[in-house]
N, CA, C and O atoms as a GROMACS GRO file, in nm:
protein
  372
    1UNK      N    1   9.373   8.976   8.991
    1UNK     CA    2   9.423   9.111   8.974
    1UNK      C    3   9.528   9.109   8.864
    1UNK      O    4   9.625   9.034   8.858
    2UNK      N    5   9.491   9.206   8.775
    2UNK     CA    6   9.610   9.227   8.625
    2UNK      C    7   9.670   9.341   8.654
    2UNK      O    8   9.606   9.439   8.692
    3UNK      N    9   9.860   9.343   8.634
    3UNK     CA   10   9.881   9.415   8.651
    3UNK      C   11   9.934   9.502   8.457
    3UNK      O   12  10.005   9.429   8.387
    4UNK      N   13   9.906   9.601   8.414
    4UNK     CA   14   9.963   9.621   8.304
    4UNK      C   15  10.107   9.676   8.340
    4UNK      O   16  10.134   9.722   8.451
    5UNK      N   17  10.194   9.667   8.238
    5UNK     CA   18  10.306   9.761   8.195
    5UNK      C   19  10.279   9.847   8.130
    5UNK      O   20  10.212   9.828   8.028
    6UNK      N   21  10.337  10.013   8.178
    6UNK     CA   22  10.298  10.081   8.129
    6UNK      C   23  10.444  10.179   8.080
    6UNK      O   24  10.540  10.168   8.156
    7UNK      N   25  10.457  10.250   7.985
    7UNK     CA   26  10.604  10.326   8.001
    7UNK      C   27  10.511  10.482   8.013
    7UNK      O   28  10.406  10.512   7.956
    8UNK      N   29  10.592  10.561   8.104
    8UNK     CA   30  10.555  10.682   8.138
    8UNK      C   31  10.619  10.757   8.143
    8UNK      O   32  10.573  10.863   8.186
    9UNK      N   33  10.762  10.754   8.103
    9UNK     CA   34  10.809  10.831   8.053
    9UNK      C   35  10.947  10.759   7.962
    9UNK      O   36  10.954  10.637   7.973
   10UNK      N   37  11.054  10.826   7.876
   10UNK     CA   38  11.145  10.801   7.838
   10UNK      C   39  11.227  10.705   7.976
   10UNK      O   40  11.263  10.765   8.077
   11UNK      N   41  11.247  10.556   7.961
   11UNK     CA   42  11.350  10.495   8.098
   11UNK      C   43  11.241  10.504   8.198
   11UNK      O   44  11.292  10.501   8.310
   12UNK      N   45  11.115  10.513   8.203
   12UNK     CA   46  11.060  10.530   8.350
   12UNK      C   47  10.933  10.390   8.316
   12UNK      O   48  10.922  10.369   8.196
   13UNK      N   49  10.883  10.341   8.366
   13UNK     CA   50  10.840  10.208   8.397
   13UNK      C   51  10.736  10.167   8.448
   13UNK      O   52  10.774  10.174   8.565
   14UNK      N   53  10.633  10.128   8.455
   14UNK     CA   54  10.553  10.072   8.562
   14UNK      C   55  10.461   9.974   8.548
   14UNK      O   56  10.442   9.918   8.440
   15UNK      N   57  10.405   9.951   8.642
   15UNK     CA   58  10.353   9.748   8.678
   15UNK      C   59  10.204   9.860   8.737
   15UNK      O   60  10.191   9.904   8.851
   16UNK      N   61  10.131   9.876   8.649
   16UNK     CA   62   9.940   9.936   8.741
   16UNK      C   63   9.850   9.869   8.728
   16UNK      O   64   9.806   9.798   8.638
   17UNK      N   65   9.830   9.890   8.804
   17UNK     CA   66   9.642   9.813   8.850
   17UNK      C   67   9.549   9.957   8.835
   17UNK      O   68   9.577  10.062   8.893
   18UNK      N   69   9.457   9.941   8.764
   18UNK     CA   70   9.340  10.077   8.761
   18UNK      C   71   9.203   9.983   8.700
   18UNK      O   72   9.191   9.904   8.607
   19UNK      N   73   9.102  10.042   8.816
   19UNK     CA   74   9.007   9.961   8.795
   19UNK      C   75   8.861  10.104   8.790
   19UNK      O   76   8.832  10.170   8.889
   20UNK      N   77   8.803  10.119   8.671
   20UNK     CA   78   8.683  10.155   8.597
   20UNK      C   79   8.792  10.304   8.580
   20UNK      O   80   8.745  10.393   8.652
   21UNK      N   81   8.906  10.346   8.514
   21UNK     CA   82   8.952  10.423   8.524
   21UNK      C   83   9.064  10.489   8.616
   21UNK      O   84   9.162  10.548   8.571
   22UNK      N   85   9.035  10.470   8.752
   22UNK     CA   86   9.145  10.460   8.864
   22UNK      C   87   9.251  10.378   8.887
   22UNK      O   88   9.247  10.256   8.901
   23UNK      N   89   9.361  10.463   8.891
   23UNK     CA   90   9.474  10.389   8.909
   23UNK      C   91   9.472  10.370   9.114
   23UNK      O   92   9.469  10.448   9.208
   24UNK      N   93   9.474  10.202   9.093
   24UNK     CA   94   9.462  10.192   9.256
   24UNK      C   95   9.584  10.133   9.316
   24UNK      O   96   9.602  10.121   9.437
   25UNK      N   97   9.658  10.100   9.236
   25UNK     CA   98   9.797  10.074   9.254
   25UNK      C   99   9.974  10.044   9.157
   25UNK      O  100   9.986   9.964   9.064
   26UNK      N  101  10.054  10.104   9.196
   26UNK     CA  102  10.118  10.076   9.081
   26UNK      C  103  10.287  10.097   9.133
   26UNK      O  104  10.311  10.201   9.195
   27UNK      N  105  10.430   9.977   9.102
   27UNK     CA  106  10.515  10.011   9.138
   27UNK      C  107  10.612  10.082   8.980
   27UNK      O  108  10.606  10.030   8.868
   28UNK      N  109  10.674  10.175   9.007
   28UNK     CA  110  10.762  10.249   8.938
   28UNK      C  111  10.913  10.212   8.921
   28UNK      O  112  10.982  10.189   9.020
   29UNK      N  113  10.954  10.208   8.816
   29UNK     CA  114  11.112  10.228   8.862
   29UNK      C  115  11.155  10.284   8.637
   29UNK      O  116  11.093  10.281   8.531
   30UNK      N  117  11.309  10.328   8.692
   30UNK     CA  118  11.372  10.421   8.597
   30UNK      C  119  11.453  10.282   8.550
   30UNK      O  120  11.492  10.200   8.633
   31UNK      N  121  11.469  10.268   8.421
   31UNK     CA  122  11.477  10.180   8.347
   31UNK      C  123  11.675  10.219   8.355
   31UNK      O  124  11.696  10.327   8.299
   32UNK      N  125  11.788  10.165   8.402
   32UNK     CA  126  11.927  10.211   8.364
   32UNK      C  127  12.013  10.085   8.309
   32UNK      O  128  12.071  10.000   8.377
   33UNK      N  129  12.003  10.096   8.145
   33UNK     CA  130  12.062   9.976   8.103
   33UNK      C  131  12.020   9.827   8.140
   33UNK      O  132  11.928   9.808   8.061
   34UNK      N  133  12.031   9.737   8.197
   34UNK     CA  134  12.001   9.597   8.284
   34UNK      C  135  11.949   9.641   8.413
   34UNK      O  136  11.887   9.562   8.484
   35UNK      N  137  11.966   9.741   8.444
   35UNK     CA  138  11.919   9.776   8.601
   35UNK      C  139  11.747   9.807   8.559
   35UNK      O  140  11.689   9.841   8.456
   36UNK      N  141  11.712   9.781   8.676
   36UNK     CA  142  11.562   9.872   8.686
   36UNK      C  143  11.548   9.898   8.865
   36UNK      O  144  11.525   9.826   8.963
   37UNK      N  145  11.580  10.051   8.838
   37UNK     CA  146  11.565  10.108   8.983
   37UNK      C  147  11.430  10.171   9.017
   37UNK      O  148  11.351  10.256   8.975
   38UNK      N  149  11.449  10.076   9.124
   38UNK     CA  150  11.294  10.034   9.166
   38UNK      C  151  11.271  10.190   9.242
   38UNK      O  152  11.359  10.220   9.323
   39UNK      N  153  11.199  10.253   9.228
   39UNK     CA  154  11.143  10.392   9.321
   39UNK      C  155  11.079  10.422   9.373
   39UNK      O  156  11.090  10.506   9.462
   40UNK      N  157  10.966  10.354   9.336
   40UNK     CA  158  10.824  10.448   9.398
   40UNK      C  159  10.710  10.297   9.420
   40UNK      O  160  10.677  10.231   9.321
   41UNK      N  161  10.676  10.271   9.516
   41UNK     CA  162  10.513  10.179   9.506
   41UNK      C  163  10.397  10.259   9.604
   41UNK      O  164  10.408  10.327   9.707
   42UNK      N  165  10.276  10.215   9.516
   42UNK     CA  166  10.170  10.282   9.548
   42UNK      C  167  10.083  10.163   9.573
   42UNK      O  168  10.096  10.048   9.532
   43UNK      N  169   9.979  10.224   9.660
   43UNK     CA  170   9.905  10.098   9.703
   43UNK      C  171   9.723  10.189   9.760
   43UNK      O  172   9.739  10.250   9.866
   44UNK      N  173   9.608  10.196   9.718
   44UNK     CA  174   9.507  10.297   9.730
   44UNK      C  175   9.476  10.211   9.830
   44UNK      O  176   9.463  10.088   9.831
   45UNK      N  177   9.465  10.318   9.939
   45UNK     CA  178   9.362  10.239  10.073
   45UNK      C  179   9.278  10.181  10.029
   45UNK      O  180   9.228  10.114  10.119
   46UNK      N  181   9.218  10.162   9.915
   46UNK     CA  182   9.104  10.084   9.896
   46UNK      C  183   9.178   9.900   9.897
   46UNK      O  184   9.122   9.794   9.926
   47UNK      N  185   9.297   9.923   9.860
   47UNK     CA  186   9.333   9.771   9.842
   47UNK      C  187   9.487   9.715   9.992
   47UNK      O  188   9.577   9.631   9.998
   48UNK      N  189   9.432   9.820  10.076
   48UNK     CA  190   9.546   9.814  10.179
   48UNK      C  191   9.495   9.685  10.224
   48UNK      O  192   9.390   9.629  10.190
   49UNK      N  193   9.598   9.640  10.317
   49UNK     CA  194   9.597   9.520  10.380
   49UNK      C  195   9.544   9.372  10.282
   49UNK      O  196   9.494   9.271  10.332
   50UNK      N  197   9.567   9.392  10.162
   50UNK     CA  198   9.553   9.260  10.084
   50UNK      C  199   9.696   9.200  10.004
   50UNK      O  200   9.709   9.086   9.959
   51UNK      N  201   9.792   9.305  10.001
   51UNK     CA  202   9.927   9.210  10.005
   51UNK      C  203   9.936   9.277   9.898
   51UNK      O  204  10.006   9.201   9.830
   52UNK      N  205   9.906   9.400   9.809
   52UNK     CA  206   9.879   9.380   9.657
   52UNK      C  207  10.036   9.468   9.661
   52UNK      O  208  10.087   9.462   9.549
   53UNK      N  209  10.125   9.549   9.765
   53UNK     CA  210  10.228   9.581   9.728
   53UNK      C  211  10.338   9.479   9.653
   53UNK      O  212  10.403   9.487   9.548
   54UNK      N  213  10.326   9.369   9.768
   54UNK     CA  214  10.358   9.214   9.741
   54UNK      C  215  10.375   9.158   9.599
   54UNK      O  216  10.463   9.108   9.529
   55UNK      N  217  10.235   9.195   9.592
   55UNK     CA  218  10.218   9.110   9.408
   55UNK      C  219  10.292   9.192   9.333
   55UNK      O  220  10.388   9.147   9.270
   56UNK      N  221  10.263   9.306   9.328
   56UNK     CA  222  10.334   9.441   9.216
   56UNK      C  223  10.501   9.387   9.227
   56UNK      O  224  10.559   9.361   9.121
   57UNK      N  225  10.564   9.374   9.338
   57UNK     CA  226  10.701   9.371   9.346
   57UNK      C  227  10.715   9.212   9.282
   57UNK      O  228  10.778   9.197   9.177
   58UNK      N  229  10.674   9.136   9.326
   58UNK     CA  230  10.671   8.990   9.258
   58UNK      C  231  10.651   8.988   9.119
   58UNK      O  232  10.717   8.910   9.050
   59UNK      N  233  10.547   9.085   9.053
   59UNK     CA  234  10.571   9.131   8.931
   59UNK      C  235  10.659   9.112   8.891
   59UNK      O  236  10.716   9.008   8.857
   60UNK      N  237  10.691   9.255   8.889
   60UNK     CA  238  10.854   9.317   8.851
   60UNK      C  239  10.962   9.216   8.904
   60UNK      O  240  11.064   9.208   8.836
   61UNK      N  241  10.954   9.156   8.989
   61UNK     CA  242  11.100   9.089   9.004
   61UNK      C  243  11.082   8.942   8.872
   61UNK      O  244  11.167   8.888   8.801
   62UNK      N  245  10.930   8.917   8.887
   62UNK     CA  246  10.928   8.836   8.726
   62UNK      C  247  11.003   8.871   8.594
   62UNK      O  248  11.080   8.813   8.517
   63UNK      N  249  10.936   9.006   8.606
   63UNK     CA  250  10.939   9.078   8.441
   63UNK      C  251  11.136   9.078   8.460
   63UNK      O  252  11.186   9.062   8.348
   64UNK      N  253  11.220   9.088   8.548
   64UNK     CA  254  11.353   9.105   8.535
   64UNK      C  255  11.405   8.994   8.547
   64UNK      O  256  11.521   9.002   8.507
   65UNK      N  257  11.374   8.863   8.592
   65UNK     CA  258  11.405   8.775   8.571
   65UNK      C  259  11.392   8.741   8.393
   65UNK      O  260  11.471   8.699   8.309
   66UNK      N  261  11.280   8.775   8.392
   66UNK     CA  262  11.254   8.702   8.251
   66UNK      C  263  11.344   8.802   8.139
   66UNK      O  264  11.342   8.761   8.023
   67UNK      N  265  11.409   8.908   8.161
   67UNK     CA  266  11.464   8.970   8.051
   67UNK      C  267  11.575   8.984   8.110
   67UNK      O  268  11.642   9.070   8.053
   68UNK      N  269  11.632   8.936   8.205
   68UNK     CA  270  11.758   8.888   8.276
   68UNK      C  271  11.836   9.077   8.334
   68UNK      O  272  11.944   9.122   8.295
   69UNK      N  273  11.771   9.124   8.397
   69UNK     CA  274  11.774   9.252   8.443
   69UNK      C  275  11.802   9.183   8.625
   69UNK      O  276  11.791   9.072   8.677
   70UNK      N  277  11.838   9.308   8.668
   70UNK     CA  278  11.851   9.330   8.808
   70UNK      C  279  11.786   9.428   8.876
   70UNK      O  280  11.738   9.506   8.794
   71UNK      N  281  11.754   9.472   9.024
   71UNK     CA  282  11.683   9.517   9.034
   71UNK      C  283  11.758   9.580   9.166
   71UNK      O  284  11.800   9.513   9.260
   72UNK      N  285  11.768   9.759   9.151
   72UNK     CA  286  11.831   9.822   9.252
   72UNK      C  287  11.714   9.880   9.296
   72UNK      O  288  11.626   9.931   9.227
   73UNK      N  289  11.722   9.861   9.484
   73UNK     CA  290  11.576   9.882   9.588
   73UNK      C  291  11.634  10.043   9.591
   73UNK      O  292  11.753  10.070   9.581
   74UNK      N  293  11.526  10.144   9.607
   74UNK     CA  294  11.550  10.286   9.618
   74UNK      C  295  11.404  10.282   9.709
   74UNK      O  296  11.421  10.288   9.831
   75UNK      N  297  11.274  10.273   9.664
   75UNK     CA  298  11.131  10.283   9.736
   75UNK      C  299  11.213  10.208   9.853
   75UNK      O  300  11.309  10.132   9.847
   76UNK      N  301  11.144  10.254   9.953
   76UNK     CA  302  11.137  10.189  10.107
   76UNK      C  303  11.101  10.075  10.087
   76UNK      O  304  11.178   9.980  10.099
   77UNK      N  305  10.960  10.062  10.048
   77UNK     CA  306  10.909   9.936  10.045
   77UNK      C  307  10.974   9.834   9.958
   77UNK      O  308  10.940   9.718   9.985
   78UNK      N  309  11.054   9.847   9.867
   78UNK     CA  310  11.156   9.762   9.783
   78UNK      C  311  11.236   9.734   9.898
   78UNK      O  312  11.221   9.624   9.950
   79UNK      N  313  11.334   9.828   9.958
   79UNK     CA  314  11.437   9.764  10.034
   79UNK      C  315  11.360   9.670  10.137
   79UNK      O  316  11.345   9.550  10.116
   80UNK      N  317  11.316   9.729  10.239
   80UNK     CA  318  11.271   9.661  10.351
   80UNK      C  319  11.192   9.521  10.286
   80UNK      O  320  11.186   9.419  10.354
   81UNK      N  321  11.134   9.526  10.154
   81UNK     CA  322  11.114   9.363  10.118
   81UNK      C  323  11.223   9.280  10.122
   81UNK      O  324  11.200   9.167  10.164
   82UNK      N  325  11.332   9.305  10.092
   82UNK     CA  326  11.434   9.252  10.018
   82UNK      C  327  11.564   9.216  10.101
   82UNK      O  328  11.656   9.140  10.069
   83UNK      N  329  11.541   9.316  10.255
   83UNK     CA  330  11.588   9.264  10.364
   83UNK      C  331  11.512   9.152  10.446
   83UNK      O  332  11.562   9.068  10.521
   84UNK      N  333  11.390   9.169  10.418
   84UNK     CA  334  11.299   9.063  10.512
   84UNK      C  335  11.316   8.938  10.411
   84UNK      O  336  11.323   8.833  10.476
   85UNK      N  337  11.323   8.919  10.281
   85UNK     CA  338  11.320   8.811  10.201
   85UNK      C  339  11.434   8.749  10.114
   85UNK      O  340  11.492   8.831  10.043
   86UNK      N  341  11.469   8.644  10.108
   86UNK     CA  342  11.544   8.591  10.032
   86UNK      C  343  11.479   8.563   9.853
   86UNK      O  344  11.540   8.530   9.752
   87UNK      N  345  11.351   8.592   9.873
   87UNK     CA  346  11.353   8.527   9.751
   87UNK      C  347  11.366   8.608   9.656
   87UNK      O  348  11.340   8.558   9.547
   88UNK      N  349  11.409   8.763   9.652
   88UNK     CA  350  11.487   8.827   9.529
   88UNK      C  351  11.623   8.847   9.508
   88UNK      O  352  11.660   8.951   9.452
   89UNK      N  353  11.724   8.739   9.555
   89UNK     CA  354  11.856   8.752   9.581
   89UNK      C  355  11.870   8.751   9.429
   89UNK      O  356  11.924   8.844   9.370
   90UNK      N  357  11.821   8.645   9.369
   90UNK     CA  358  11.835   8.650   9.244
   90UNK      C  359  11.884   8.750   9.160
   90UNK      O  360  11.983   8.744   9.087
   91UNK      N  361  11.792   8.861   9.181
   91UNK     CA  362  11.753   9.006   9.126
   91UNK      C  363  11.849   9.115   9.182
   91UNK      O  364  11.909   9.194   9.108
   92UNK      N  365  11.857   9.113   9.289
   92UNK     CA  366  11.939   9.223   9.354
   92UNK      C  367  12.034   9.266   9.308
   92UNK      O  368  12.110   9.182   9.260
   93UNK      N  369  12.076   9.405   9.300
   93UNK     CA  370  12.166   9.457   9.284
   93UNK      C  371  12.266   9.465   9.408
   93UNK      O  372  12.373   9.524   9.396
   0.00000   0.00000   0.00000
């Protein structure tokens, strides 16, 4: 599974998966200086229960590692990862 970067708006961000045209999954966040506030993840019942929210956030916590960014949880599914896991302490805001 590839995820692209996409910019969608001025500061706005995203990590999608779209397959023959459909976007079937994709996490969002608003670009603020070093921050990237994480907002929105999407996930198409077609790919529920395979972890792919997982990968998208593992993404992004790559892509901010690698450009030395941090990462403030706003989506539900950001925080509640990030309480269940240690491994984006790194990242956290």
């Amino acid at each position: 599974m590839e995820f692209q970067l996409q910019q969608l708006a001025e500061n706005k961000l995203a990590f999608v998966y779209e397959q023959e045209g459909e976007r079937l999954a994709e996490i969002t966040w608003q670009q603020k200086g070093q921050v990237m506030v994480m907002d929105h993840t999407y996930v198409s019942d077609k790919l529920r229960g395979q972890g792919v929210a997982k990968k998208l956030l593992d993404y992004a916590a790559a892509y901010a590692r690698g450009n030395g960014y941090k990462m403030e949880a706003v989506c539900s599914y950001v925080v509640a990862a990030f309480e269940k896991s240690n491994a984006y302490d790194d990242v956290k805001r």
